[in-house]
N, C-alpha and C positions, 0 to 999 in steps of 0.2 A: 814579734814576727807578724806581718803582714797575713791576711786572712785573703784565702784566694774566690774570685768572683767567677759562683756557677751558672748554668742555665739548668733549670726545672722545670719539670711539666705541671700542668695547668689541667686537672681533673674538672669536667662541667656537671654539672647534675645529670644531663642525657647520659651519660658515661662515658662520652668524647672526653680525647685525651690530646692535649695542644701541646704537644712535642717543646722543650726548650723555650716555654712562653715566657716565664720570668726569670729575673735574677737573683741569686742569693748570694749573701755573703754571711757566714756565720750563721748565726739564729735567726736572719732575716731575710727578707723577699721582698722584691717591687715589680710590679706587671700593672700593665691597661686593662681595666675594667671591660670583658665582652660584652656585656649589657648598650654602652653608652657609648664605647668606645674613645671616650675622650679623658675621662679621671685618671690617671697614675695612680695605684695602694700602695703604701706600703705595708706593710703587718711583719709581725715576730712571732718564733714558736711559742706554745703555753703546753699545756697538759697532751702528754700521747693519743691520742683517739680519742679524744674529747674536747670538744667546741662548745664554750660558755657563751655567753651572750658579751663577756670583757674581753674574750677572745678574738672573736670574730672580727672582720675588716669590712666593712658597708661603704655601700658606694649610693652616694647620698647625690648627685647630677641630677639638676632640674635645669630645661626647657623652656622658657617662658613665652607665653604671647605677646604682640605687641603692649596691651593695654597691662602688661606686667604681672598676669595670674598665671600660675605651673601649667604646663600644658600638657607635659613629661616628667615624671620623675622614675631615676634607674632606683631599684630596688636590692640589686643584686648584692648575696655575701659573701663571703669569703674566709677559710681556714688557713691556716701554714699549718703543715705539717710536719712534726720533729721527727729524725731518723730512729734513736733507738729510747729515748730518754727525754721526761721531762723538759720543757724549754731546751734541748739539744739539737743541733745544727738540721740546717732545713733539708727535708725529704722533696716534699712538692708541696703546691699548692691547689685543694678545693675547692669549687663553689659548693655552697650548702646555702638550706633556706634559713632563713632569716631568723632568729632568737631571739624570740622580744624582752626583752628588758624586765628582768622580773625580780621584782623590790620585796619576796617575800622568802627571796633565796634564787641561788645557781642552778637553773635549767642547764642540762648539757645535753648534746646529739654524740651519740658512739658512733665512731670512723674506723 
């Protein structure tokens, strides 16, 4: 059976809420990065209220100058959110800051 294609809101850090920003189908979401405004994400659910650093969707768009040094780089990241369960079909989607990468174990942010 065919899985039907929603629109979900797009939670910012300010607490603006962007109405119908992305797409989901299933466990997953694709929406334009508002940092850059050019990157397409895609991302999938992982853990309910909880954003690991392997979770997270980063939007990596650099800028460059003529002479080919970054001039810009977007920063911004991004959670999907699961409705009731574990990796379970997408709720919305949040910017959250950024969870660096930590090789000594799972950093996670509570949502």
């Amino acid at each position: 059976m065919p899985q039907d294609l929603r629109q979900v809101n797009l939670k910012l850090l300010s607490g603006e809420i962007l109405y119908d920003y992305a797409i989901a189908v299933g466990n997953n979401a694709a929406w334009k990065c508002v940092g850059c405004k050019k990157t397409l994400l895609i991302g999938r659910t992982a853990l309910i209220h909880e954003a690991t650093w392997r979770s997270q969707v980063n939007c990596n768009n650099k800028k460059y100058n003529e002479d080919k040094r970054i001039k810009e780089e977007c920063t911004k990241s991004y959670y999907v959110v699961p409705t009731d369960k574990n990796q379970g079909r997408t709720d919305r989607v949040i910017e959250i800051k950024r969870i660096p990468d930590d090789s000594k174990g799972v950093r996670r942010e509570v949502y």
